[in-house]
C-alpha positions as CSV (number, residue, x, y, z in Angstrom):
1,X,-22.0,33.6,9.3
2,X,-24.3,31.4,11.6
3,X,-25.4,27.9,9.8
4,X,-29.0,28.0,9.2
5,X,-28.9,24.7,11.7
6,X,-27.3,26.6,14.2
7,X,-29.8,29.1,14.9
8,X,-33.0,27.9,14.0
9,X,-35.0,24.5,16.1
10,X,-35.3,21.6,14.2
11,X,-38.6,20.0,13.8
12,X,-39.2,16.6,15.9
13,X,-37.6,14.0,14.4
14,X,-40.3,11.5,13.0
15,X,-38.4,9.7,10.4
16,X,-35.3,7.7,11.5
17,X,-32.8,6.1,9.3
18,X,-30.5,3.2,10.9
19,X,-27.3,2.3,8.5
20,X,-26.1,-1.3,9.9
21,X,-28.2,-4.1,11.0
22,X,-26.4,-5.7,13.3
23,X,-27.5,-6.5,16.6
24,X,-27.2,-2.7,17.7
25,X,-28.5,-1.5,14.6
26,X,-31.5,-3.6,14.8
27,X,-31.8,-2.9,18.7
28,X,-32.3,0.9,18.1
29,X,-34.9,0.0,14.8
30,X,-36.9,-1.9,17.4
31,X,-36.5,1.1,20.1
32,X,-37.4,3.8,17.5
33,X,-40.7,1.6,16.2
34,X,-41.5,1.3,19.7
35,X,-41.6,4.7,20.2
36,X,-43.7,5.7,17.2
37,X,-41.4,6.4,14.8
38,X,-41.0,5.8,10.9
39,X,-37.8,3.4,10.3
40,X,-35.7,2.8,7.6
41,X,-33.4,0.2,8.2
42,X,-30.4,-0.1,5.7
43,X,-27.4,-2.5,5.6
44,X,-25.4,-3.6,2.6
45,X,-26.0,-7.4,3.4
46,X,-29.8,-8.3,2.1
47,X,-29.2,-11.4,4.8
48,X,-28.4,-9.0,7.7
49,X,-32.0,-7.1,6.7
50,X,-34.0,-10.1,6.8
51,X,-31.8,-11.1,9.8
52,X,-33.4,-7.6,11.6
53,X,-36.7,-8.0,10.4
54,X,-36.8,-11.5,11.6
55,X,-35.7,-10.9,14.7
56,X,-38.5,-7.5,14.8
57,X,-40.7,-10.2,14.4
58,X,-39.5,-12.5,17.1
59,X,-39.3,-10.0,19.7
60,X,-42.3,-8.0,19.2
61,X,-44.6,-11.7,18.9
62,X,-42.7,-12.2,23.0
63,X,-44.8,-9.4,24.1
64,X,-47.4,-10.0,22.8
65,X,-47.3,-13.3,24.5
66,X,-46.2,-11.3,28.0
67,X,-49.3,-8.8,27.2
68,X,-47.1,-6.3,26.3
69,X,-48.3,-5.6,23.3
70,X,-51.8,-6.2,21.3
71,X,-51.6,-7.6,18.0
72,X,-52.9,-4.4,16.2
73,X,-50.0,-2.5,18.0
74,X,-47.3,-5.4,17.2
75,X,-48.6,-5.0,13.1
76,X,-48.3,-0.8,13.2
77,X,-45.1,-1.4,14.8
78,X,-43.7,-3.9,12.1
79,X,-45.3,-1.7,9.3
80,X,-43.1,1.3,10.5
81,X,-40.4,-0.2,9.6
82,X,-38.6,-0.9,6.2
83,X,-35.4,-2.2,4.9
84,X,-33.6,-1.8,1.8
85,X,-29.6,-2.1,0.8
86,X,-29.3,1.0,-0.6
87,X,-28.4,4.1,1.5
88,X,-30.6,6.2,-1.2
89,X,-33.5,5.0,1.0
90,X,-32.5,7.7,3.9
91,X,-33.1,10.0,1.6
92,X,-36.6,11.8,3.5
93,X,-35.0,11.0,6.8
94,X,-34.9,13.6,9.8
95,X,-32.4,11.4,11.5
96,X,-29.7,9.0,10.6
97,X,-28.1,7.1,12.9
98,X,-24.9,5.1,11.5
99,X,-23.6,2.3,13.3
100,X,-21.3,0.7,11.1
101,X,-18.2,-1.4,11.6
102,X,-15.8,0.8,14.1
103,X,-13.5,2.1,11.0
104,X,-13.0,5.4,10.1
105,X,-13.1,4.6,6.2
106,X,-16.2,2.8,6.6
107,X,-18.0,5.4,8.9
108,X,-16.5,8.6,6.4
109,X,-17.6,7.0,3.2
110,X,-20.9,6.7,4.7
111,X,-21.5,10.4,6.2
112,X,-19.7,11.3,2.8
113,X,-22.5,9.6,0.6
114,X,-25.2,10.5,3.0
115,X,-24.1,14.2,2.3
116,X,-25.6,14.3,-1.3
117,X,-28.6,12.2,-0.2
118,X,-30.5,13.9,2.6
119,X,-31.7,17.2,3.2
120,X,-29.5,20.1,4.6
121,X,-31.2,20.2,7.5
122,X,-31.0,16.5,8.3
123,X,-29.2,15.3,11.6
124,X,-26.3,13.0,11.6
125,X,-25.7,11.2,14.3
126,X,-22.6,8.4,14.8
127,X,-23.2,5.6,17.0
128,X,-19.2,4.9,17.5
129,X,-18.0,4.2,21.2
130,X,-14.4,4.4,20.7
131,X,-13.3,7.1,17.5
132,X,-13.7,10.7,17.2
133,X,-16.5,12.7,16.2
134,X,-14.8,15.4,15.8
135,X,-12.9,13.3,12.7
136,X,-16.0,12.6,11.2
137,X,-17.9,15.6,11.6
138,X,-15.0,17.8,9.9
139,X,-15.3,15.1,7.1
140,X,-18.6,16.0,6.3
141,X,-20.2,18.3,3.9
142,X,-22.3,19.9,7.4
143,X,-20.3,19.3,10.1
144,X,-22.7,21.6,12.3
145,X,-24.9,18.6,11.9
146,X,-23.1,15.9,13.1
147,X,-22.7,14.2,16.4
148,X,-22.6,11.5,18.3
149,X,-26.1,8.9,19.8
150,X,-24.3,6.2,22.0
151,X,-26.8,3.3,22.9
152,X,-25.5,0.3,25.2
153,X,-26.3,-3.2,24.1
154,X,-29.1,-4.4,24.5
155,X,-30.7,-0.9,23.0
156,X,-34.5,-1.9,24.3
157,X,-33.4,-2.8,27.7
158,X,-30.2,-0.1,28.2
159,X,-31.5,2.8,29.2
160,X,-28.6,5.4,28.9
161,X,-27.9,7.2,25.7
162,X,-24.9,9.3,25.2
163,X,-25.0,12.2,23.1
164,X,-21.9,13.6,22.5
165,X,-21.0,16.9,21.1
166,X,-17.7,18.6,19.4
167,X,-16.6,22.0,18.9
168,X,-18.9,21.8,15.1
169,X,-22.2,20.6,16.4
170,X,-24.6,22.7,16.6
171,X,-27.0,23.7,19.5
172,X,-30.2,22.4,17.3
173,X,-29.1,19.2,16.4
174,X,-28.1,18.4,20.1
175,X,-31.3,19.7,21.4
176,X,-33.3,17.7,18.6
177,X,-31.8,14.4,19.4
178,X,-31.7,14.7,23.1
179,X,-35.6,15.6,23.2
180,X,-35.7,12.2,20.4
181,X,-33.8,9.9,23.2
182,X,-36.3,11.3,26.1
183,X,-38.8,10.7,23.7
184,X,-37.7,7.1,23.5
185,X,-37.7,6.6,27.6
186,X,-34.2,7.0,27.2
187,X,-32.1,8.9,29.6
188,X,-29.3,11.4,28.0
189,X,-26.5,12.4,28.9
190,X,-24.4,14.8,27.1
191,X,-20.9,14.6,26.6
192,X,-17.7,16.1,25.2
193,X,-15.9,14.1,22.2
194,X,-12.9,12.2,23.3
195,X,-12.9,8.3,23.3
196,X,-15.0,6.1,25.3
197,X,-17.2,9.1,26.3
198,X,-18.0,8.4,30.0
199,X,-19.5,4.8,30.6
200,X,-17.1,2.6,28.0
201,X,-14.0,5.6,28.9
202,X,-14.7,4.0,32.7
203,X,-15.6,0.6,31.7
204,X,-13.3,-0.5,29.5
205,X,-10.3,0.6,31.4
206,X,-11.6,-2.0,34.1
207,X,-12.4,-4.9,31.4
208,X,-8.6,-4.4,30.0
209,X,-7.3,-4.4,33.9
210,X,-9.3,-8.1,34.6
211,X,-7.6,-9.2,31.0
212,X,-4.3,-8.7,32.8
213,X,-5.0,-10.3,35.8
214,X,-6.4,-13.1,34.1
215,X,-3.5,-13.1,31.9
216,X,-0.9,-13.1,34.5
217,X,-2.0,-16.1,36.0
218,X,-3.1,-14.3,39.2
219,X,-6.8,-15.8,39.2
220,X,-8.5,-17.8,37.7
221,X,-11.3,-16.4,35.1
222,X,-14.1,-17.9,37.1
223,X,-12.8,-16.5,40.3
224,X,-12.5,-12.6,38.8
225,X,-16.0,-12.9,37.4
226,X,-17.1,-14.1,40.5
227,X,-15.3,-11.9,42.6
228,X,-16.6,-9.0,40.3
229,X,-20.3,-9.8,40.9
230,X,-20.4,-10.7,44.3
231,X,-18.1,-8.0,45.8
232,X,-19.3,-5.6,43.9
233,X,-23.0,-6.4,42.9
234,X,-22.4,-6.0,39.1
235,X,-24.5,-8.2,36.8
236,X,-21.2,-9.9,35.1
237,X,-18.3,-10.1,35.7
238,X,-15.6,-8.4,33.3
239,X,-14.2,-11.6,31.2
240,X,-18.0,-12.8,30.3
241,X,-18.9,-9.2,29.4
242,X,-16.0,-9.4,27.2
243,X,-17.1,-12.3,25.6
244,X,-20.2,-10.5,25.8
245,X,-19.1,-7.3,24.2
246,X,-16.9,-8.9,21.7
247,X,-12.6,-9.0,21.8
248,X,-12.2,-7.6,19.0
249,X,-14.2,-4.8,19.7
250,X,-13.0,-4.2,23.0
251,X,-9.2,-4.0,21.8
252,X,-10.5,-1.4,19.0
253,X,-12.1,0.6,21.8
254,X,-8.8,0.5,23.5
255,X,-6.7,1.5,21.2
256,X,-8.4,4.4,20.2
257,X,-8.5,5.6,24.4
258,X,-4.9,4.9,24.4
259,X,-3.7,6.6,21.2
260,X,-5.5,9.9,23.0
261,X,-4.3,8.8,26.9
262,X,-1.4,7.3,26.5
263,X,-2.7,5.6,30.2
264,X,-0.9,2.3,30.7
265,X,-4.5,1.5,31.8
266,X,-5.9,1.8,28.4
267,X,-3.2,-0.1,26.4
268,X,-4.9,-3.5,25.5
269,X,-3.6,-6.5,27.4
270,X,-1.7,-8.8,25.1
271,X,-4.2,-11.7,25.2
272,X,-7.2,-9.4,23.6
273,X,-4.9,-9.4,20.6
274,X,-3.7,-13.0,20.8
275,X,-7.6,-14.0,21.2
276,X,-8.8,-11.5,18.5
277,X,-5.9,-12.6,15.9
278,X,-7.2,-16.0,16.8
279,X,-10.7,-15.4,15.9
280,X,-11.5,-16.1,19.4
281,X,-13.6,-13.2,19.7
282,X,-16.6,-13.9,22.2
283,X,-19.7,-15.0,22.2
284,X,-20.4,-14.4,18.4
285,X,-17.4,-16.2,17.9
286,X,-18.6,-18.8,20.2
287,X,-15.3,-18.6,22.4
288,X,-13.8,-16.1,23.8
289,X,-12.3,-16.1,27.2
290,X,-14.9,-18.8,27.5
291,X,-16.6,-21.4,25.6
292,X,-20.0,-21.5,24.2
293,X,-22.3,-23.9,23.4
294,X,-22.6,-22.2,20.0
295,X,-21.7,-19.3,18.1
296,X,-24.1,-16.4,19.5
297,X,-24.8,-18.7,22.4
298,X,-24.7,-17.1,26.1
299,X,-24.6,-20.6,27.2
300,X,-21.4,-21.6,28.9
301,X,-19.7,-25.1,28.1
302,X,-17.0,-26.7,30.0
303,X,-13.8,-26.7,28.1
304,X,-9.8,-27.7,29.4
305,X,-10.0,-24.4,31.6
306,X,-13.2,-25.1,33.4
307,X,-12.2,-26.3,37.5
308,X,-13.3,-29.5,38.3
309,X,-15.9,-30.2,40.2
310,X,-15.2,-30.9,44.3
311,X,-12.5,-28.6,44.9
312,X,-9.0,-29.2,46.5
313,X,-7.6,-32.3,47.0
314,X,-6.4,-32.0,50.4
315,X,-8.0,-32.2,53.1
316,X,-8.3,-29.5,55.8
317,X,-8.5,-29.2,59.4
318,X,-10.9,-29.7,61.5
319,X,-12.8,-26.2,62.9
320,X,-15.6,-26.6,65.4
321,X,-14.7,-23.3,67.1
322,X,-13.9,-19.7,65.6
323,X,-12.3,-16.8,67.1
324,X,-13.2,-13.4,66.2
325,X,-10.1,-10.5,67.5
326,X,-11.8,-6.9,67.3
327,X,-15.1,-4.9,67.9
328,X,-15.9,-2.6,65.1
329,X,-18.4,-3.6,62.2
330,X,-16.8,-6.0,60.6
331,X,-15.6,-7.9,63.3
332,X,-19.4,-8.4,64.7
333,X,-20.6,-8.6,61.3
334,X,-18.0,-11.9,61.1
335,X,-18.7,-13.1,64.2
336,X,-22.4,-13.4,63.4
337,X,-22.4,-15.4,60.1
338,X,-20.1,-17.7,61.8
339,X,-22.3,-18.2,65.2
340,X,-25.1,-18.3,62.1
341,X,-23.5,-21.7,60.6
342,X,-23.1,-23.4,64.0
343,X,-19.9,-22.5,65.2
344,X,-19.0,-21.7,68.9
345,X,-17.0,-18.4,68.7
346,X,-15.1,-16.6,70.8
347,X,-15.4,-12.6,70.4
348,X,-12.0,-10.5,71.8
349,X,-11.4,-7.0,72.0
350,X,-9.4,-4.6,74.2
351,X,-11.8,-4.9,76.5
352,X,-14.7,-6.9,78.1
353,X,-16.7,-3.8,77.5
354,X,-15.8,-2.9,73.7
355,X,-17.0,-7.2,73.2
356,X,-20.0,-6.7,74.9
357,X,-20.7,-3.9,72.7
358,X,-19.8,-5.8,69.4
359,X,-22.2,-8.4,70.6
360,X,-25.1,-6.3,71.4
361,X,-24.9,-5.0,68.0
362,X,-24.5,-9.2,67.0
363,X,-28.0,-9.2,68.9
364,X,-29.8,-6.3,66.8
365,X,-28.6,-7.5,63.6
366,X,-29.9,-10.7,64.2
367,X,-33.5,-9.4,65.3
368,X,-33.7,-7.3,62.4
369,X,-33.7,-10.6,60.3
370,X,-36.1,-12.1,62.9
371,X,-38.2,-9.0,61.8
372,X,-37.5,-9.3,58.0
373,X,-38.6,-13.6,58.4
374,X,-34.8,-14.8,57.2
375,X,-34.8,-16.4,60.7
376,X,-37.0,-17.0,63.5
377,X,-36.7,-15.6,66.9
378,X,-35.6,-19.5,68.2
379,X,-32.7,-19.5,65.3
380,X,-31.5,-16.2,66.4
381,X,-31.5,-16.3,70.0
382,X,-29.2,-19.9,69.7
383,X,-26.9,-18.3,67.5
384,X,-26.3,-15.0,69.6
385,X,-26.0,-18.1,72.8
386,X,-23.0,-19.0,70.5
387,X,-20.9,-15.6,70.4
388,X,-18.7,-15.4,73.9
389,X,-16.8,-12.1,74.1
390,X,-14.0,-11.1,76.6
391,X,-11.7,-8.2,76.5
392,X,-8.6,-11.0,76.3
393,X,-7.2,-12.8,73.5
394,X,-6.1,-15.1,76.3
395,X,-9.1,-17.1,75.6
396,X,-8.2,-17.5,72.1
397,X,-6.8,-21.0,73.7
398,X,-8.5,-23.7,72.0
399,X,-9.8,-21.9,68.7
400,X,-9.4,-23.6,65.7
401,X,-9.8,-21.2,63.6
402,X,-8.6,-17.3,64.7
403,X,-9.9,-14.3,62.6
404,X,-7.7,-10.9,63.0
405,X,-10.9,-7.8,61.8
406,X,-8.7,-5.1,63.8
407,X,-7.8,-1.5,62.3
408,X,-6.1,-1.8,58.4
409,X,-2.9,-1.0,60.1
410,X,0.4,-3.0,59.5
411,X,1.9,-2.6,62.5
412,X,-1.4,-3.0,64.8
413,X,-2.2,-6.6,62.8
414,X,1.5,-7.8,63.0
415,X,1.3,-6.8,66.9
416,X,-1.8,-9.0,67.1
417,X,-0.3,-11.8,64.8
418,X,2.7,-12.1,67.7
419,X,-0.1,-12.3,70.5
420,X,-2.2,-15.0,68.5
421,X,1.2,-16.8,68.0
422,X,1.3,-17.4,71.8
423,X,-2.2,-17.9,72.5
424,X,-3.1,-20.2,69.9
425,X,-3.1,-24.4,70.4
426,X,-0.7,-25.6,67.4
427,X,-2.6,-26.3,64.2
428,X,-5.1,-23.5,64.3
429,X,-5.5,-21.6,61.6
430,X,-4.7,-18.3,61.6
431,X,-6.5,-15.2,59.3
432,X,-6.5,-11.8,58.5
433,X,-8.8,-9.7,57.3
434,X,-7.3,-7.3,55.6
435,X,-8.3,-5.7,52.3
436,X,-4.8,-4.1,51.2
437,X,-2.5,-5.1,53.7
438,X,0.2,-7.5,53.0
439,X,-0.8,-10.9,54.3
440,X,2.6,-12.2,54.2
441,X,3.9,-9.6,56.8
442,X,1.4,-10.6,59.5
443,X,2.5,-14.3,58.8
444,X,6.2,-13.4,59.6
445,X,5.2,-12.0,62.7
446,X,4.1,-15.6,63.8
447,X,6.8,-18.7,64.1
448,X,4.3,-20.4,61.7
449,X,3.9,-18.9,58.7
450,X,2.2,-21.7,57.2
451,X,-0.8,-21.5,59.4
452,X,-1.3,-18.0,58.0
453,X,-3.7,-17.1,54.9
454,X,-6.0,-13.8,54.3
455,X,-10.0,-14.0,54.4
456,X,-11.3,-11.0,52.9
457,X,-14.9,-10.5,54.1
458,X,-17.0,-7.9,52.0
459,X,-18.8,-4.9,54.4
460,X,-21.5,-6.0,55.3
461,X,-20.5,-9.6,56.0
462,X,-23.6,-11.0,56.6
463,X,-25.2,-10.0,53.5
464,X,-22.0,-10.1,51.3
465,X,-21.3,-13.3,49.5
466,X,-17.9,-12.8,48.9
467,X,-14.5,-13.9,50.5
468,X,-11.4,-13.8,48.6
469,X,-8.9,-16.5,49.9
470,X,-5.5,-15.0,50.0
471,X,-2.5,-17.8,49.8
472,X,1.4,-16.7,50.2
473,X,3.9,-18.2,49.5
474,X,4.3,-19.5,52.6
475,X,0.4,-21.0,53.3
476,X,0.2,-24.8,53.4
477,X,-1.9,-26.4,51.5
478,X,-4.2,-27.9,53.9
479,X,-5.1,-24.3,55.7
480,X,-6.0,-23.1,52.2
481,X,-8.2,-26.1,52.3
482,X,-9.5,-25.5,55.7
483,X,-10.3,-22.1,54.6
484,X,-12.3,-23.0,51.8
485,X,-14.0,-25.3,53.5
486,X,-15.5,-23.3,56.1
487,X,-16.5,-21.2,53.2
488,X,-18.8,-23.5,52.1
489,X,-20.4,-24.0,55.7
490,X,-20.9,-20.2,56.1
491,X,-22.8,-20.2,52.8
492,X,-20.1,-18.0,51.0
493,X,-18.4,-17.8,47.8
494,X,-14.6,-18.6,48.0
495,X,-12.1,-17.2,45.5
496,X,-8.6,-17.6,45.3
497,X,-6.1,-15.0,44.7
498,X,-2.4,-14.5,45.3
499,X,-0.7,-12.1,48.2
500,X,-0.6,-8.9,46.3
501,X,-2.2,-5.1,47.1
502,X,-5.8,-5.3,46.8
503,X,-6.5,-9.1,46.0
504,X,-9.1,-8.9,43.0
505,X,-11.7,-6.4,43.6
506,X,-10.1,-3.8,45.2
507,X,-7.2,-4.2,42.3
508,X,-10.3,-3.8,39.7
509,X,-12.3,-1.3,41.7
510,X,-10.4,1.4,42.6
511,X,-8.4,2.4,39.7
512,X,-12.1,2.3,38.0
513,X,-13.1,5.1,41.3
514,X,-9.8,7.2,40.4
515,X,-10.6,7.5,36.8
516,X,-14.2,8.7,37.5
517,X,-12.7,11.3,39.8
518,X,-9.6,12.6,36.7
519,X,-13.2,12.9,34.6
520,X,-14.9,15.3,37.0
521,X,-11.3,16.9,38.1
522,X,-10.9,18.0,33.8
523,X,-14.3,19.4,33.7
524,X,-15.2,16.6,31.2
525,X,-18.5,15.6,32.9
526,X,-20.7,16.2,36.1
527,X,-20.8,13.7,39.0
528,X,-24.5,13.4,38.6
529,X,-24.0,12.4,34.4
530,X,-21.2,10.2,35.6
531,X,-23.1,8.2,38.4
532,X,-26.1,7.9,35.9
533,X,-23.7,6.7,33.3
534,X,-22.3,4.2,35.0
535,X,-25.8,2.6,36.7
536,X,-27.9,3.0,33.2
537,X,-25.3,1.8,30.8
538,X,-23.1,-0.5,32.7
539,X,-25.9,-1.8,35.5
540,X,-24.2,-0.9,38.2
541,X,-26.1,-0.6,41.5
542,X,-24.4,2.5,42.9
543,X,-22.5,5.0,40.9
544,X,-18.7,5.6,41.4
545,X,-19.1,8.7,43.4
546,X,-22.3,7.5,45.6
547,X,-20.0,4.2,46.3
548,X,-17.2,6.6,47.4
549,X,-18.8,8.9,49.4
550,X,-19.9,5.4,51.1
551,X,-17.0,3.8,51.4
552,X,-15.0,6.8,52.6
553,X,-12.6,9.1,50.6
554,X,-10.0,8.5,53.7
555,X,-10.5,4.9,52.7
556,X,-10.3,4.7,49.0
557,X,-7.1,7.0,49.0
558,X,-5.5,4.8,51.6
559,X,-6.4,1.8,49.1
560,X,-5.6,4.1,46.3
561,X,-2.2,5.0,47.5
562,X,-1.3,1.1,48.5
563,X,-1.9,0.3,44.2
564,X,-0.1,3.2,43.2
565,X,3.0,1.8,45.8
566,X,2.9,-2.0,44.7
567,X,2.3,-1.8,41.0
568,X,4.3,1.6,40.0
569,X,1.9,2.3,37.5
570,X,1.8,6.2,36.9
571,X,-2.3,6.2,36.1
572,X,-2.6,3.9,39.5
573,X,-1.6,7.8,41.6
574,X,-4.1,9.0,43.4
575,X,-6.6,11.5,41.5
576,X,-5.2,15.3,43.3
577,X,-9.0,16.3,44.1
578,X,-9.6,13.1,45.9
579,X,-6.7,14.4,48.0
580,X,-7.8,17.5,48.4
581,X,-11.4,16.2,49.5
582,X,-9.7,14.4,52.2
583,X,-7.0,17.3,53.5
584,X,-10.1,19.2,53.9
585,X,-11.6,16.6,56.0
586,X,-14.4,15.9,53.3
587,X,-14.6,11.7,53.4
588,X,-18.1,11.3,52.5
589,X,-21.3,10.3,54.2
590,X,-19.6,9.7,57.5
591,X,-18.6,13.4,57.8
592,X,-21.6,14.6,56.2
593,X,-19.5,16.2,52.9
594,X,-17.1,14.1,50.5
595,X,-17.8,14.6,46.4
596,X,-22.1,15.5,47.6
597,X,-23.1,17.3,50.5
598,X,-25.4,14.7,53.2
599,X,-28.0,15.7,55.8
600,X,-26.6,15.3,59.2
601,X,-28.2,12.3,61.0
């Protein structure tokens, strides 16, 4: 026999009550006054309700001051809400939204005693991130009634909302709380119960990968949150947003994906236990991975981990002139921030014509920004006077500095290497550009190894801020020096990382890519919901399948493939439908199909 939920649309949800004031709880109070409704906010702690009152009050009197608000709308809006310790007071509630500590014996005890206290026709929602609804709802006295509201923190700002369903809710209470989020300016999107749901299931595999990295010595924290928002234009990087998030909860989270996965991804790296046992917890802790001015603070302090200011102490060699071996994008797109910074360069390819091309396209680049005012028409035409091609790396000669951008191709760059080994005056430095590539392997093609070092430049190079510095084993010290140096004096951001398959974003990145894929592959959610997922609740400025589609699908399952090789991690293989996509020829925008279809230009 249907539930009378089931079958029959609930009325709009005007009364809203929020059990747990912390900062989420008191986020979505704020959102939910905002929007109108009738709050009752209710925490066990009198402190934590005055705490989220208070802070009502703060945040409502800032717009006010930014004119965002009148005064008579800023007193209805604190008048909506009320607080109280007892959970008696959700009693004439249409909705309440729980968002208690991440326990299964705190959330149960909570939908239990709500059972007896509000109507039959009352919504339940769950704000967990990381443990089943399912659990809970079959806990409950009307399990057709429960489901799960994700917000992201911070709730006003955040736009995404995840409403997730199991195989009890009913239709109604879905449809009720979906038209409350769009209500809110919130955008929905509804998904199946299993943890993490779609933006923390994605996330927080990445944040536990840059835990591991960090932890293994491999780079240091600054350098991976660096690396994070400059290669990839996020708006943190993955150890401050873990601080940011909290440790503790983050390893929670974890657990709870890797009790369902069992995805060596999702198993918490060691030092989120060692720093949660240690009460090193994040920013409410007021260190985390790092330290903080004071507990709650965002402001970072220097502490025994922080690199000291003026960077290596050796000094590098001296480059006045650069050499740039190949013709495609990248290559020009190199060429011209160095000719940008002053530097004579020499431009090579496989032949006079293919150089002439790369540095006509140098030219148009550069007029665009004498169109866009970044540099006038003088600036421009002296830096394009700068960039000499020829179709031999004969004239390689007297570079200090040489810079391989050819096809990511082992045996092509180690070919090259040999060549630049004969052409090149002793004691110039030697790069290579490669994203996945073994750096040591083109430095064994040389008889100096030690000249040898990777610069990974970020597509499109003159925009990108990003290089990652690649040492081996075999790099002396004042190349890496050089390197970074002439980092500085192209105006980019320097980060070191060892000789390893895909350095530190492409090592963060892609795995993060393949996982989105497995989600669409199981039917769990649609590209669309997952792109909008990942760009409303994690700020991302591209979603993972629009950045696909742009990188290439040839590309990504080339990089894709060289992970799964070097690490031997069974949730590093390749997703099968990104295979498929690219069997079938489908690689994204370039051939007008990968996971969307494209206009042809």
């Amino acid at each position: 026999m249907a539930t009378p939920l089931s079958d029959t649309p609930l009325s709009p949800l005007r009364t809203v009550a929020v059990v747990g004031l912390g900062t989420m709880g008191t986020g979505i109070a704020e959102v939910l006054a905002r929007a109108g409704r009738d709050v009752v906010g209710i925490d066990v702690s009198e402190a934590q309700a005055a705490r989220c009152v208070a802070v009502l009050e703060a945040s409502t009197a800032r717009a006010v001051e930014r004119g965002r608000l009148t005064e008579e709308q800023r007193a209805d809006l604190l008048a909506r809400v009320t607080t109280s310790t007892d959970l008696a007071a959700a009693a004439g509630a249409d909705l309440v939204i729980e968002v208690a500590p991440e326990s299964y014996e705190i959330k149960q005890q909570i939908l239990r005693e709500l059972d007896g206290i509000v109507r039959p026709d009352t919504v339940l929602a769950t704000g967990t991130n990381a443990l089943s609804v399912t659990r809970l709802a079959a806990d409950s006295a009307r399990p057709e009634r429960v489901l799960g509201m994700h917000f992201f923190n911070p709730a006003p700002a955040m736009r995404l909302v995840e409403v997730v369903s199991c195989v009890l809710t009913a239709p109604a209470a879905v449809t009720a709380v979906t038209d409350l989020a769009l209500d809110l300016g919130k955008e929905p999107v509804a998904v199946g119960d299993r943890p993490g749901f779609v933006a923390d299931g994605l996330l927080f595999g990445y944040l536990n990968q840059a835990a591991a990295m960090y932890e293994a010595n491999y780079a240091s924290r600054e350098d991976i949150d660096a690396a994070m928002r400059l290669g990839c234009g996020l708006p943190m990087g993955p150890l401050a947003l873990l601080d940011l998030i909290g440790v503790d909860t983050a390893r929670t989270v974890l657990e709870a994906m890797y009790a369902e996965s069992r995805d060596r991804l999702h198993a918490p790296a060691p030092v989120l236990k060692q720093l949660s046992e240690a009460g090193l917890t994040g920013r409410k802790a007021g260190r985390g991975f790092y330290t903080y001015e004071a507990p709650g603070s965002g402001t970072v302090v220097r502490d025994a981990l922080t690199p000291l200011e003026g960077g290596s102490l050796t000094a590098g060699r001296p480059v006045r002139s650069v050499g740039v071996a190949g013709s495609g994008t990248m290559a020009s797109g190199i060429a011209e921030v160095f000719a940008k910074a002053g530097y004579e360069v020499v431009l090579a390819a496989r032949s006079e014509e293919k150089a002439q091309g790369a540095r006509a396209r140098i030219g148009k680049s550069l007029a665009r920004s004498v169109d866009k005012g970044r540099m006038t028409a003088e600036a421009a035409a002296q830096a394009l006077e700068r960039v000499r091609p020829t179709g031999t790396y004969d004239d390689f000669a007297d570079v200090d500095l040489a810079v391989e951008a050819v096809a990511e191709d082992l045996e092509v760059k180690r070919q090259l290497f040999a060549a630049l080994d004969k052409v090149c005056k002793p004691g110039a430095v030697l790069a290579t550009t490669t994203s996945s590539l073994p750096v040591v392997a083109c430095a064994r093609a040389t008889s100096r190894p030690q000249d040898v070092i990777g610069m990974h430049f970020f597509n499109p190079a003159p925009a990108m801020k990003l290089v990652e510095v690649v040492r081996t084993v075999l790099t002396a010290d004042d190349v890496h020096a050089t390197v970074r140096e002439v980092c500085g004096k192209i105006r980019k951001h320097a980060v070191d990382c060892g000789d390893r398959a895909g350095f530190i974003v492409n090592a963060l990145l892609f795995p993060y890519l393949n996982n989105a894929i497995k989600m669409v592959q199981e039917h769990y959610a649609s590209l669309d919901d997952i792109d909008a997922a990942m760009k409303l609740g994690g700020g991302y400025p591209m979603g993972p399948f629009e950045l696909l589609d742009v990188v290439g699908l040839d590309v990504s399952l080339a990089i894709e493939k060289v992970l799964h090789r070097e690490f031997r991690d069974p949730g590093l293989a390749p997703a099968p439908l990104l295979e498929h996509l690219v069997a079938a020829g489908c690689l994204g925008r370039k051939t007008g199909r990968g996971f969307r279809e494209y206009a042809k230009r």
